[in-house]
C-alpha positions as CSV (number, residue, x, y, z in Angstrom):
1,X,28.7,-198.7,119.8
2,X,31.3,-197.1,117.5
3,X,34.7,-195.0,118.4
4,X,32.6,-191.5,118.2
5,X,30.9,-192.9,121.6
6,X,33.6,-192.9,123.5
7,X,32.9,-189.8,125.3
8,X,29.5,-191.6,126.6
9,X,31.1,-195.0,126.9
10,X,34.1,-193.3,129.4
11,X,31.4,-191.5,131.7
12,X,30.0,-194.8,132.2
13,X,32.5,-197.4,132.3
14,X,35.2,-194.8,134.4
15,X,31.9,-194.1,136.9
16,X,33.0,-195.4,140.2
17,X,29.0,-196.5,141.0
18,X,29.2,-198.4,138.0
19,X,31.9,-200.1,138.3
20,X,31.7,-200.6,141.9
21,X,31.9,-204.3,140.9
22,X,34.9,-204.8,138.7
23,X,38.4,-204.4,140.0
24,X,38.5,-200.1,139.0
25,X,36.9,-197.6,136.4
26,X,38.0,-197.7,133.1
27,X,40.5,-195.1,131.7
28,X,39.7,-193.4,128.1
29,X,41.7,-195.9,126.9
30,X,39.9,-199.0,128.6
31,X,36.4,-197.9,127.3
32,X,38.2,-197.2,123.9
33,X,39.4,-201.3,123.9
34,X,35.7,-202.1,125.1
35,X,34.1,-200.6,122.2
36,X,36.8,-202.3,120.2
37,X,36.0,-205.4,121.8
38,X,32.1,-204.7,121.0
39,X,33.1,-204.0,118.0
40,X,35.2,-207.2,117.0
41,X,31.9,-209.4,118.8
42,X,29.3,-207.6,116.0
43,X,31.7,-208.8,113.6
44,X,32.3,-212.3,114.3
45,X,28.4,-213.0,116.3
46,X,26.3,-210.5,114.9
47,X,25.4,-209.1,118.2
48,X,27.8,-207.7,121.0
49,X,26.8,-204.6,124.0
50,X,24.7,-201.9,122.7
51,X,24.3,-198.5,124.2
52,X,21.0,-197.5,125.7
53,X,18.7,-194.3,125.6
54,X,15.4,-193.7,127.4
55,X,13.0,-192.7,125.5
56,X,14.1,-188.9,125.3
57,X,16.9,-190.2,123.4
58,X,19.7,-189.8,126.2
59,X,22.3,-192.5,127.2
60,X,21.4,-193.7,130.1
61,X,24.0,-197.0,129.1
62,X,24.7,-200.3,127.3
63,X,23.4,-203.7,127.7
64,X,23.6,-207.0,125.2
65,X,25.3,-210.4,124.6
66,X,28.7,-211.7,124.7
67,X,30.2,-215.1,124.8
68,X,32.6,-215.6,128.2
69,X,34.3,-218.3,129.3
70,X,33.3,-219.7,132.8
71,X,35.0,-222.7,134.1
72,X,36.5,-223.3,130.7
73,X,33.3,-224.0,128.6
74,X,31.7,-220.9,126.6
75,X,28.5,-219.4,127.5
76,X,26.7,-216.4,125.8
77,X,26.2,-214.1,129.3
78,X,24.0,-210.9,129.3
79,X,25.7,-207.9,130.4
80,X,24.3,-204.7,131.3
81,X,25.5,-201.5,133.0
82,X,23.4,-197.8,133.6
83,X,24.7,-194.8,134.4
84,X,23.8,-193.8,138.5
85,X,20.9,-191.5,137.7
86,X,18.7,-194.2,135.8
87,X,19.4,-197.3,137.9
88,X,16.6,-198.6,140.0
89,X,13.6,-197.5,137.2
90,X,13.7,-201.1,135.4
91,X,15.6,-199.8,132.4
92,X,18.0,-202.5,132.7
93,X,15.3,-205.4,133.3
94,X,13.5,-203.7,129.8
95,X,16.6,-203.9,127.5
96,X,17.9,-207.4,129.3
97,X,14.4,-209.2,128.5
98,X,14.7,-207.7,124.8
99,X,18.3,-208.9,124.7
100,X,16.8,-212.8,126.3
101,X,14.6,-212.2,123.1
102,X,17.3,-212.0,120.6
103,X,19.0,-215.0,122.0
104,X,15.7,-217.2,121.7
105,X,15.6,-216.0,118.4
106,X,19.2,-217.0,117.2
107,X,18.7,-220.7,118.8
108,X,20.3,-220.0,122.0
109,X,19.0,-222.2,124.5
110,X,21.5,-221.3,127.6
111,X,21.7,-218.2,129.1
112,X,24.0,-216.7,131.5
113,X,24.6,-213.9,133.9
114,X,28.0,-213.6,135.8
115,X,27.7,-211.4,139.0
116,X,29.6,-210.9,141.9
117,X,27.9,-211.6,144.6
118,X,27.5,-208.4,146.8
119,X,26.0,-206.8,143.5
120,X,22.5,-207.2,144.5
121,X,20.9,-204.8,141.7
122,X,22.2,-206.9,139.0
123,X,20.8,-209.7,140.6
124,X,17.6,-208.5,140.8
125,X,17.8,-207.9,137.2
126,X,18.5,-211.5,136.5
127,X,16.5,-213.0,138.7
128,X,13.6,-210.4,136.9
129,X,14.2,-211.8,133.8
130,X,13.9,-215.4,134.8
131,X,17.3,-216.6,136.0
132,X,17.7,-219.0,138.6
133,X,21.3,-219.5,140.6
134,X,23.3,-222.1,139.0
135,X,26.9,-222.1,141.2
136,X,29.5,-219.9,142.3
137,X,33.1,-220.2,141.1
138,X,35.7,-217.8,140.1
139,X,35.5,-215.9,137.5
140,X,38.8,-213.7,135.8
141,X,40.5,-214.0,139.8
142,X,37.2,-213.3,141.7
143,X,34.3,-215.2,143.3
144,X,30.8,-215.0,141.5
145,X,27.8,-216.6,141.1
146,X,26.3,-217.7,137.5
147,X,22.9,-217.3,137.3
148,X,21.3,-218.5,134.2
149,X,18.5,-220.0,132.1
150,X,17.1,-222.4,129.5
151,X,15.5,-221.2,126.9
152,X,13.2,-222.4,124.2
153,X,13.9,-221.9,121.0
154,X,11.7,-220.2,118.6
155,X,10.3,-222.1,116.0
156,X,9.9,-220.5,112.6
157,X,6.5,-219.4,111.4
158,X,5.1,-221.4,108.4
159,X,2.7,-219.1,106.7
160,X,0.1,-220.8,104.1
């Protein structure tokens, strides 16, 4: 995710479907600070959102890892968001497993998900990639439920 996707970034994060769950659509100027934002987490964790195309090559919309702060303890939560037209085809469930991956790989062994929750699709894509329900609190002034996982850590291969 760079500045030069902002066009793509803005029809997704200022779609009202999308963003059905967060307080409002993001302006041109709020998807400009989130690729910022992405930009600053590759930086500092190696890994932040990345944007999403099928396998045509279109955008269909981001998904990845990013550390948030739940009840004042940091947890590395998957995030993912798809444009209306490719939601409901398992897109989201493919890159979120794939993302799960990553995390195994870099020693992660807890796993979040923070959804409000009345968002039943994005619960379904948690609960498809193994999460369970861990507790509801409040989350940036709103109610949600933290679903997450354990997960084992991937042990290095020791060739002969």
């Amino acid at each position: 995710m760079r500045p030069t996707d902002l066009d793509e970034m803005h029809r997704l994060l200022g779609d009202p479907v999308v963003m059905a769950y967060y307080p409002e659509p993001r302006t041109r100027k709020g998807a400009l600070r989130w690729i910022e934002w992405n930009e600053a987490n590759y930086a500092r964790d190696g890994f932040g959102l990345w944007l999403l195309h099928d396998g045509h090559g279109a955008f269909v919309g981001d998904c990845g890892l990013t550390w948030q702060v739940v009840d004042g303890e940091e947890h590395l939560e998957i995030g993912y968001h798809l444009l209306p037209e490719h939601q409901g085809r398992g897109l989201a469930t493919e890159a979120a497993l794939a993302c799960r991956e990553l995390a195994r790989e870099r020693g992660i062994t807890h796993l979040i998900a923070i959804i409000r929750p009345d968002n039943l699709p994005s619960r379904r894509v948690a609960t498809a990639m193994g999460m369970t329900p861990e507790r509801r609190t409040v989350h940036s002034g709103v109610a949600v439920d933290v679903l997450g996982m354990t997960l084992d850590v991937v042990s290095p291969r020791m060739d002969p």
